[in-house]
N, CA, C and O of each residue as an XYZ file, in Angstrom:
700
protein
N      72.165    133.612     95.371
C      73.450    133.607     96.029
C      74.345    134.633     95.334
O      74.690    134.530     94.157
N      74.734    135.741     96.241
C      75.860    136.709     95.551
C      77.030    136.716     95.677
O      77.146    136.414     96.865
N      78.469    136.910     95.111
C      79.509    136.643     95.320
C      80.083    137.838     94.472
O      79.895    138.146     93.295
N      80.911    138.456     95.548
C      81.459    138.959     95.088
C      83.470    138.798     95.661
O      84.066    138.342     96.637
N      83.878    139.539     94.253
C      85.395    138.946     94.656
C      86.201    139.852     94.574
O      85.877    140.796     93.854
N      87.193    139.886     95.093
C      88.416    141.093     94.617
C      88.809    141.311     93.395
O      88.987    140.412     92.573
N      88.992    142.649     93.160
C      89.820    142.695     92.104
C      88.773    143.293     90.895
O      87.887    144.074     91.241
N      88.887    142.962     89.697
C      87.941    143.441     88.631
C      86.411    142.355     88.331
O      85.718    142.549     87.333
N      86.098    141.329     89.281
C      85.132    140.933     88.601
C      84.079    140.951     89.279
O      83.993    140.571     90.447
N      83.148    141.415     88.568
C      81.782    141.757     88.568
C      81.292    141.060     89.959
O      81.977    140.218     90.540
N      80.199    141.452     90.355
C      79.407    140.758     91.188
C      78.646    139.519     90.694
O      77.933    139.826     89.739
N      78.549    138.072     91.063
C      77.533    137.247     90.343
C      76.476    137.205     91.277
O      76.593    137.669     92.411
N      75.159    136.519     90.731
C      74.456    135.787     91.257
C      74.406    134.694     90.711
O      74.630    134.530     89.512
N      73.972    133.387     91.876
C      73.467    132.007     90.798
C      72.323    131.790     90.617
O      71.690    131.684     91.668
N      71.638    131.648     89.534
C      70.278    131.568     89.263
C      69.827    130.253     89.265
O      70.169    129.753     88.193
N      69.119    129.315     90.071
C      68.598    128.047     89.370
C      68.375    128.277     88.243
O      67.986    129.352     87.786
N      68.677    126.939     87.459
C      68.426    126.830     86.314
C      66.441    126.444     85.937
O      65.512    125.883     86.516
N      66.608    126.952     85.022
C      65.055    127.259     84.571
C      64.602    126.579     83.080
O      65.447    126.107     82.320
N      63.265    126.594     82.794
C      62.786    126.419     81.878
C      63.339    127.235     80.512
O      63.347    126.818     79.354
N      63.748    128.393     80.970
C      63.991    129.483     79.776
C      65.535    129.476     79.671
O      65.928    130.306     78.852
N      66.517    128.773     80.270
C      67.668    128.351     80.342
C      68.068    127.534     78.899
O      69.268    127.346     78.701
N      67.247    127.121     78.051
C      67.833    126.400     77.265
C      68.428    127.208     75.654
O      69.065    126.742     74.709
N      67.988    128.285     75.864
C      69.210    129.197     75.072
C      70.113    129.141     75.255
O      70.917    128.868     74.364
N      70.635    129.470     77.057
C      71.943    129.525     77.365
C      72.954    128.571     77.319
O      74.179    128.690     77.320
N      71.800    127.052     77.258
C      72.913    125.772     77.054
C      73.475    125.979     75.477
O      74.610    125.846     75.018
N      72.033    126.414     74.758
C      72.942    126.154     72.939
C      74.102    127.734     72.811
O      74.537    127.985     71.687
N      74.392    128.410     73.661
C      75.138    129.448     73.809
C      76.782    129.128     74.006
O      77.806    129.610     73.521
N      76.483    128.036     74.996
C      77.811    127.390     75.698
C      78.153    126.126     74.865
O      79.076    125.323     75.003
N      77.042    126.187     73.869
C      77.539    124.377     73.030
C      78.557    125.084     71.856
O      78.720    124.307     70.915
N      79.123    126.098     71.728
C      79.864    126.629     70.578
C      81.306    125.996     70.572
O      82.043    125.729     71.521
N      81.500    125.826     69.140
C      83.051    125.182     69.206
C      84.084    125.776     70.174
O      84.474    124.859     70.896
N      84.562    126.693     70.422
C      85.089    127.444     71.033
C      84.804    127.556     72.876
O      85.524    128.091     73.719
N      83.663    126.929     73.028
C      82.930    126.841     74.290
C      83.786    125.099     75.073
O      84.201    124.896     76.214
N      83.744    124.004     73.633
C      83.614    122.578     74.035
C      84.853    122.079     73.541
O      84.997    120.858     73.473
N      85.884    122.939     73.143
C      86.827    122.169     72.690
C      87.687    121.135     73.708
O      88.260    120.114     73.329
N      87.650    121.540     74.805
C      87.909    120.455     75.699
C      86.878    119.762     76.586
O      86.946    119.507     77.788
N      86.051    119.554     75.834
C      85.014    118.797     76.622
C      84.557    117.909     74.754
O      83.455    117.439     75.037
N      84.744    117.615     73.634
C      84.542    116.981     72.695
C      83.881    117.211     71.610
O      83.378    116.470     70.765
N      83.963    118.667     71.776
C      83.228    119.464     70.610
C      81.851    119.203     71.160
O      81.556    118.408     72.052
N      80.938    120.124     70.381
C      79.553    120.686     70.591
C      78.399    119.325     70.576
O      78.422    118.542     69.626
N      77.732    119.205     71.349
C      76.428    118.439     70.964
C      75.254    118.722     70.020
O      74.862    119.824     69.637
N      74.861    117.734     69.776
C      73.638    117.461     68.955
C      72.449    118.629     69.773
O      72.364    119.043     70.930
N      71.803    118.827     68.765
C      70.565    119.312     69.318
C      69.112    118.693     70.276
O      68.172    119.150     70.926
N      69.766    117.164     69.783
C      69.011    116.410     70.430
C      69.543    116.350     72.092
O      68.849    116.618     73.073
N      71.269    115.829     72.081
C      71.580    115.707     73.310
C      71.479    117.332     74.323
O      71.459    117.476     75.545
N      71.436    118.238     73.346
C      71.329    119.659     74.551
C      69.760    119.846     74.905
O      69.427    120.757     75.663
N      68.841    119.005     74.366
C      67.639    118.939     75.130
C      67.450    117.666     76.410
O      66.621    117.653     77.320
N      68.294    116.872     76.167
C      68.074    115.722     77.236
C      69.237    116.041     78.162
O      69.463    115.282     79.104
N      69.946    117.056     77.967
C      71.347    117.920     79.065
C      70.125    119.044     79.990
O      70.089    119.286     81.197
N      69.293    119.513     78.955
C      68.610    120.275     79.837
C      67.674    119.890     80.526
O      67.186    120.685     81.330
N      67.168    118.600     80.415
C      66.243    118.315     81.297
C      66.445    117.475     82.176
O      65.650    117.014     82.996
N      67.914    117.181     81.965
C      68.745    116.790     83.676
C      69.136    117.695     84.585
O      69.390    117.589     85.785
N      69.153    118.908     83.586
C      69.912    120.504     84.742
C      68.100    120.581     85.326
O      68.126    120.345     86.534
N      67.232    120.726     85.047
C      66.254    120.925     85.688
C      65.457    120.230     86.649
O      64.513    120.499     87.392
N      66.664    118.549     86.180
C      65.969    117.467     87.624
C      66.686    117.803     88.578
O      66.216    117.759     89.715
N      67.921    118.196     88.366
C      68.924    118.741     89.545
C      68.208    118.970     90.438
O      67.297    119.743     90.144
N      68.231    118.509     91.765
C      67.529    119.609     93.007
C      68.006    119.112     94.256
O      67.827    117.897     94.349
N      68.631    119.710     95.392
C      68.336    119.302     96.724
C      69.923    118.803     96.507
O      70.911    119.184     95.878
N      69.474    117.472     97.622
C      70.868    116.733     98.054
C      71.702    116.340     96.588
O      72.927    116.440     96.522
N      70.725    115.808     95.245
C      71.733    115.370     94.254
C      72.765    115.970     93.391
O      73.640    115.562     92.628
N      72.202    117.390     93.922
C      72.984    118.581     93.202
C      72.736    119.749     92.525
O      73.639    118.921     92.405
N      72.534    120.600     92.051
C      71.838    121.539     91.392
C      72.907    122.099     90.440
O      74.129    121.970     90.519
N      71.894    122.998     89.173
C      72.818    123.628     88.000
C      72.390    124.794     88.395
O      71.568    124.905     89.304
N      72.971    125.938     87.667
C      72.932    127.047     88.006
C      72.914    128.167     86.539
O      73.572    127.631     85.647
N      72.479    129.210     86.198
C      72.823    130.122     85.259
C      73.366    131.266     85.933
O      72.667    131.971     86.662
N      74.870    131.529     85.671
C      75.456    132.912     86.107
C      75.043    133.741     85.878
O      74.766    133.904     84.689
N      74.740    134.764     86.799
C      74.100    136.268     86.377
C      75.028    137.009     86.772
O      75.699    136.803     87.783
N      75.163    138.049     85.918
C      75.869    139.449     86.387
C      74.935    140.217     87.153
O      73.875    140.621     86.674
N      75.330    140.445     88.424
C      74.193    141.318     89.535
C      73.823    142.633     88.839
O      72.686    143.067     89.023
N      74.885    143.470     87.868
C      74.492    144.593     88.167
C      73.632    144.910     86.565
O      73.438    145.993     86.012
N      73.238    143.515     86.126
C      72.749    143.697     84.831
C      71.556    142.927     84.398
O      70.616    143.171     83.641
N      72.065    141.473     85.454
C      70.692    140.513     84.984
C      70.898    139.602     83.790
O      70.084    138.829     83.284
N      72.414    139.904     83.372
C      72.417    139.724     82.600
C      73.292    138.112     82.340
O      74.423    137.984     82.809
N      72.758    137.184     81.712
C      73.317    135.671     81.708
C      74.756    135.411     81.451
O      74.884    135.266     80.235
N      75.970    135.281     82.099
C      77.363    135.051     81.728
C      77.518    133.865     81.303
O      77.813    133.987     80.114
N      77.487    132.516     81.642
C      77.406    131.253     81.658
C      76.279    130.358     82.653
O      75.127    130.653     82.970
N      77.215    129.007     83.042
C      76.251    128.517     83.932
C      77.362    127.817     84.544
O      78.518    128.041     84.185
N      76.930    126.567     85.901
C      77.987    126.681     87.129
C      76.765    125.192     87.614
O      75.551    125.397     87.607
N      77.141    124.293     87.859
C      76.613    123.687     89.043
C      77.132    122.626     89.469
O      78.329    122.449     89.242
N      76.273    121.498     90.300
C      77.459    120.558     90.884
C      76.469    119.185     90.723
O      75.315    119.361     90.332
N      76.776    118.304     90.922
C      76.165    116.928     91.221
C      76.775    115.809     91.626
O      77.999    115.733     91.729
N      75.878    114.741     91.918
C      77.005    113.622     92.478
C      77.278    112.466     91.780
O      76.640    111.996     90.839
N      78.299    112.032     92.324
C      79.078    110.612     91.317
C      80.083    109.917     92.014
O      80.855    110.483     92.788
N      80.106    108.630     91.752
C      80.860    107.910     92.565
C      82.249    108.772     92.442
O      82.149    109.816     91.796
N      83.408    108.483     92.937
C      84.716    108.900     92.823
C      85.484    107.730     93.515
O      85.262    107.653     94.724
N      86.436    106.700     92.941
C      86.775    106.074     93.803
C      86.288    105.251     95.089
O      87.079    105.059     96.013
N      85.346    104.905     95.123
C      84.214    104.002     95.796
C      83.956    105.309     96.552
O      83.525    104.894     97.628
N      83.965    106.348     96.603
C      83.173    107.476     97.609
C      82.332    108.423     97.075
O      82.852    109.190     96.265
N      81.001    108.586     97.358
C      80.311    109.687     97.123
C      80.449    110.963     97.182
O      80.051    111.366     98.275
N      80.912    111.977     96.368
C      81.168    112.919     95.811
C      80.357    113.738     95.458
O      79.212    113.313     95.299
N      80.634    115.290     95.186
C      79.936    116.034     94.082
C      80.991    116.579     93.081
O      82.088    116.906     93.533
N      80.773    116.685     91.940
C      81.533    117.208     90.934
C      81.013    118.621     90.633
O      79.872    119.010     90.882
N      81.858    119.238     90.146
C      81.305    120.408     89.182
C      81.865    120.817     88.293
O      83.041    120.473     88.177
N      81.227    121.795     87.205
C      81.615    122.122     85.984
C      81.108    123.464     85.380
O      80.093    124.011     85.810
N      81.971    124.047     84.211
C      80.954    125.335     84.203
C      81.280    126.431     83.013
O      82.411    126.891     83.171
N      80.976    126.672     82.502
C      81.095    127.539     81.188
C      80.646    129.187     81.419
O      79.624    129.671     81.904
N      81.765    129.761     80.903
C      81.432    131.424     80.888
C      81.531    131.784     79.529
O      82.535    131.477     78.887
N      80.338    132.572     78.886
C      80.287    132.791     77.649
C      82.041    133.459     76.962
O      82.825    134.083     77.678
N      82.270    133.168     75.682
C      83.152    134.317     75.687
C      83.593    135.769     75.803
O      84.748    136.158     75.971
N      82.609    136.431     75.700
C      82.342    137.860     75.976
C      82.283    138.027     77.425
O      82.458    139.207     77.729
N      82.060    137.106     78.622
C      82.424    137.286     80.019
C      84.041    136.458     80.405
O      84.463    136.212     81.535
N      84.567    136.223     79.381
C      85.770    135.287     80.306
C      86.924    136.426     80.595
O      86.803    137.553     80.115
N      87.893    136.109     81.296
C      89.168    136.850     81.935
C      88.334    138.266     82.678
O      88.624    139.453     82.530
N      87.459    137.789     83.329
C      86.656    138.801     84.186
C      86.742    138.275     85.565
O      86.420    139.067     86.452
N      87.057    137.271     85.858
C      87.267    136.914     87.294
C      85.749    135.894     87.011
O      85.898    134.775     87.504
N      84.762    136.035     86.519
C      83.200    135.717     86.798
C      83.708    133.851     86.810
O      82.654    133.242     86.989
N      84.347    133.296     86.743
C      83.970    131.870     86.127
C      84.374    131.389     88.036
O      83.675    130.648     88.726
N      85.884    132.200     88.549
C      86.580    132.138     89.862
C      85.120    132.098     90.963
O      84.695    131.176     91.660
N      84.618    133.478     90.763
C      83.411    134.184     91.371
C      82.360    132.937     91.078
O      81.790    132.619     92.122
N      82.075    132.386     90.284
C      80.731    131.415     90.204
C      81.654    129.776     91.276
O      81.191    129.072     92.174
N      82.620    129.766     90.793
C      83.161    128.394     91.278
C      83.384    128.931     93.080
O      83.058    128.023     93.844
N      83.655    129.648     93.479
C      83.697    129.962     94.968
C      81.891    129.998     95.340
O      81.332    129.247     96.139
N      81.326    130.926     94.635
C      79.605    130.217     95.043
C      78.853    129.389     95.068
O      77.784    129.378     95.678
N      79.586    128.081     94.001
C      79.438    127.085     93.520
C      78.981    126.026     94.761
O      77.995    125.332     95.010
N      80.823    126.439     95.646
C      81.115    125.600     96.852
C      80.423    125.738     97.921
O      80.254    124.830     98.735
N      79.778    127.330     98.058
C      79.237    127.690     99.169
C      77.682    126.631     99.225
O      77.384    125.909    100.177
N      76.915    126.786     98.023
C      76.219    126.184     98.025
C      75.936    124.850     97.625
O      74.749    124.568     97.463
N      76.863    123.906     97.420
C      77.217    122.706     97.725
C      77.401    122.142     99.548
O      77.029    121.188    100.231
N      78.229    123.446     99.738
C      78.128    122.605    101.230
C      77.075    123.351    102.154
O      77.172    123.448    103.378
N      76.112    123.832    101.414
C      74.921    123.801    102.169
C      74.099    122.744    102.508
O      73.370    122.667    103.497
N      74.293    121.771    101.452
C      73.564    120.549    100.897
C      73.792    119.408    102.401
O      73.048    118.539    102.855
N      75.009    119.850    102.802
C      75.592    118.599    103.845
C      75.220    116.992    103.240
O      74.717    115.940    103.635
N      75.846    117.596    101.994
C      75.350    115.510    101.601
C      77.030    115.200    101.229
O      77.507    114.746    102.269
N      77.441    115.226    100.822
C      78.801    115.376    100.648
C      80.139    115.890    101.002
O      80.266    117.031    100.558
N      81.402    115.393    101.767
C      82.534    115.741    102.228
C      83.431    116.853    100.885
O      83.991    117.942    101.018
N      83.261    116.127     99.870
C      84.409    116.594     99.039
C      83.533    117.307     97.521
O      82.376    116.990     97.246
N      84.073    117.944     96.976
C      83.448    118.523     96.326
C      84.697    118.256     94.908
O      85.872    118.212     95.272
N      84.446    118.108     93.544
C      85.905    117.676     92.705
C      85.118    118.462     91.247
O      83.915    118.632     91.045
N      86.135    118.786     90.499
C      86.455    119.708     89.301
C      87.221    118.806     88.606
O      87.951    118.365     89.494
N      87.590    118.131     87.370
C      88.190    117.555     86.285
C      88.546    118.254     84.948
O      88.394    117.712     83.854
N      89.159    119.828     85.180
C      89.817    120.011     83.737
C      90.390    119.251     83.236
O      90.802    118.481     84.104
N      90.786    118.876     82.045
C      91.537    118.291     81.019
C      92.739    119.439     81.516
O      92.766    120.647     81.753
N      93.877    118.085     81.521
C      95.200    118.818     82.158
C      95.663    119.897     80.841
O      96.268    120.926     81.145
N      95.430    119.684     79.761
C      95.839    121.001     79.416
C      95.164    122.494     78.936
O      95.650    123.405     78.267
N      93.797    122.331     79.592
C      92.733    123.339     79.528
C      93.264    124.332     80.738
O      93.021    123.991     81.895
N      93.978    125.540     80.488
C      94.912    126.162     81.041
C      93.911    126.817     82.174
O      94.169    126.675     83.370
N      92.540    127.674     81.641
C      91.993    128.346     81.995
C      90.769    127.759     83.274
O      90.329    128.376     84.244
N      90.504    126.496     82.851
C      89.785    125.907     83.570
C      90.684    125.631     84.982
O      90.313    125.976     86.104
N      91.932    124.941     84.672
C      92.734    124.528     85.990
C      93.116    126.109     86.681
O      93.342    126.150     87.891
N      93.169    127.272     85.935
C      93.190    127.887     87.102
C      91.763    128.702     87.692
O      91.809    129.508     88.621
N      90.799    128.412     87.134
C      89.398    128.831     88.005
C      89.889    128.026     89.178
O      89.858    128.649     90.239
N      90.442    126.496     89.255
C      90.387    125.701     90.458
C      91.021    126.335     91.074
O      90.354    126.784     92.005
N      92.329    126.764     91.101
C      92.765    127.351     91.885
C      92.717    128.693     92.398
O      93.096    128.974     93.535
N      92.219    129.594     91.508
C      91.735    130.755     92.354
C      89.799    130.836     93.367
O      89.065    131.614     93.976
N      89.896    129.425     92.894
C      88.737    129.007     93.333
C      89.302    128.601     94.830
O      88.393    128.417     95.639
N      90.174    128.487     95.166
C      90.737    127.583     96.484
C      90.467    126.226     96.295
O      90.029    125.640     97.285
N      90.635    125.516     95.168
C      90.233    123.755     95.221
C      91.812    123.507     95.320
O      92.572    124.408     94.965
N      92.313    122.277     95.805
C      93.526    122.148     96.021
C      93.602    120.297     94.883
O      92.941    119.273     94.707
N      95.073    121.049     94.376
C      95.338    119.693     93.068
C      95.555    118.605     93.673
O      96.558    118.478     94.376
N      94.699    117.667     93.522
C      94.993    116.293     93.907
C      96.348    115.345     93.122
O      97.289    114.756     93.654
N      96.047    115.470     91.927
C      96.534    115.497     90.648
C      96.020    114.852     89.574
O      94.811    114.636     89.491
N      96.721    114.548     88.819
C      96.364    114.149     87.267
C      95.726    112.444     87.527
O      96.101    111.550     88.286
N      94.646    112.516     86.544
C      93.902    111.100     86.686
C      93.197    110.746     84.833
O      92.928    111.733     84.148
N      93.007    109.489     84.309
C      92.550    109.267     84.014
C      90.750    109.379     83.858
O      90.072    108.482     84.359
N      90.212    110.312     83.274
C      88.818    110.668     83.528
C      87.676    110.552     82.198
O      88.122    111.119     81.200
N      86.650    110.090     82.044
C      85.787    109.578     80.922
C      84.852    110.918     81.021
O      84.311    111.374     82.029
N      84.816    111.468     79.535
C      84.462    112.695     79.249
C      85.046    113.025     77.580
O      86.198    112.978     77.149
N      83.924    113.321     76.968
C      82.359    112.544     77.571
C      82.159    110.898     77.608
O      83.056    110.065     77.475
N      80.991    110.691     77.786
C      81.088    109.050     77.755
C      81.533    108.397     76.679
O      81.265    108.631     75.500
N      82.520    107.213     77.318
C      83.309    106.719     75.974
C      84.397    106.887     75.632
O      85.253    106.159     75.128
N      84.345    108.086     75.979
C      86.087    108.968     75.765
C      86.879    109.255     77.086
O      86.555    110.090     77.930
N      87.961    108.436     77.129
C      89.292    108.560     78.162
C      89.989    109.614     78.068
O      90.390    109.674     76.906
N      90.412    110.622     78.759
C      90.910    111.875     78.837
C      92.233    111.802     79.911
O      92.434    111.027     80.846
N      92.875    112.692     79.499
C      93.875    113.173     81.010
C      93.400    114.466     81.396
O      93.305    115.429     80.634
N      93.006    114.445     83.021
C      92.812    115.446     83.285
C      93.187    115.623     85.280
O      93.520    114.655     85.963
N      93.056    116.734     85.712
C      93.437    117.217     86.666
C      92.010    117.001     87.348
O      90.884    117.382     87.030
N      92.705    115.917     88.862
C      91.216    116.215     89.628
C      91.923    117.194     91.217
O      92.739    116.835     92.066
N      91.081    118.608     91.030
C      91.053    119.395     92.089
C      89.763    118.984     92.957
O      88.839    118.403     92.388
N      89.700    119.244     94.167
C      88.638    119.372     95.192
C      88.803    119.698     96.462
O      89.658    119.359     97.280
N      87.663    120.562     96.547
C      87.571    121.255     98.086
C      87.023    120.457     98.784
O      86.427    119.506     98.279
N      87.094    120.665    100.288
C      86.804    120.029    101.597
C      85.295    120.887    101.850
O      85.295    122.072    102.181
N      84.038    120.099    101.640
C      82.703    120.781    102.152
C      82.748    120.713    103.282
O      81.568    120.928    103.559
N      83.247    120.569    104.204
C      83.666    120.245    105.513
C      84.388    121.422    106.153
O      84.022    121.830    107.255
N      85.341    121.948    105.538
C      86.176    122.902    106.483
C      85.019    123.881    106.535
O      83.931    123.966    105.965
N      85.956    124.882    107.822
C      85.353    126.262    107.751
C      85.993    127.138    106.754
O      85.594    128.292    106.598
């Protein structure tokens, strides 16, 4: 899937996530990567993270590794899955751009491809994003993403841990 966007950022592709993907998770586990998500995981938990991105498939959701089209080259990763929300079936998503790709547009560019191929799936109406309300950069991928602010909610992330954060989500439904 290619996306490209106005302005300065690169062309992406989304790559299913793969067997050889698990560099790129210990890439994105850096302090600086997780500070709003609870600091970095164990080495143990980024092997049992990766072998849920690889059950991903079909209607339950899929992960993704960002590629830069004109390089091949791995930016982050991007995907979606499902979860209750308020007694309704949902997909969420989430997504990390290395630091050496961020303020490139690429994270906007993966979250608009994100959606496209979510609502390919036709399993789900709504599609939802949960920055931590004061993760500046994340709440505005949502919005240059076109997700529209629902608002601020109580959200568990990671497990165990109660957060404030912003729930955005698009309509898989519109045109």
């Amino acid at each position: 899937m290619n996306e490209t966007s106005p302005g300065a950022a690169p062309p992406i592709v989304l790559r299913p996530w793969s067997d050889g993907d698990l560099a790129l998770l210990r890439r994105t586990n850096a302090p600086e990567m997780t500070a709003f998500l609870g600091g970095p995981e164990s080495e143990e938990k980024l092997a049992e993270r990766h072998e849920r991105y690889l059950r991903l498939d079909g209607d339950g959701g899929r992960m993704y590794a960002v590629v830069l089209a004109a390089t091949g080259e791995a930016a982050g990763s991007i995907g979606f899955w499902s979860r209750t929300w308020h007694d309704q079936e949902v997909y969420e998503t989430g997504w990390g751009v290395l630091p050496q790709f961020q303020g490139r547009g690429i994270a906007a560019a993966a979250a608009r491809a994100v959606v496209a191929a979510a609502r390919q799936q036709h399993g789900r109406r709504w599609l939802h994003a949960f920055p931590e309300v004061g993760h500046a950069a994340s709440n505005a991928v949502c919005r240059k993403a076109g997700f529209t602010l629902v608002g601020e909610c109580a959200f568990e992330y990671p497990k165990g841990t109660m957060i404030r954060s912003n729930d955005w989500r698009t309509d898989l439904e519109a045109l």
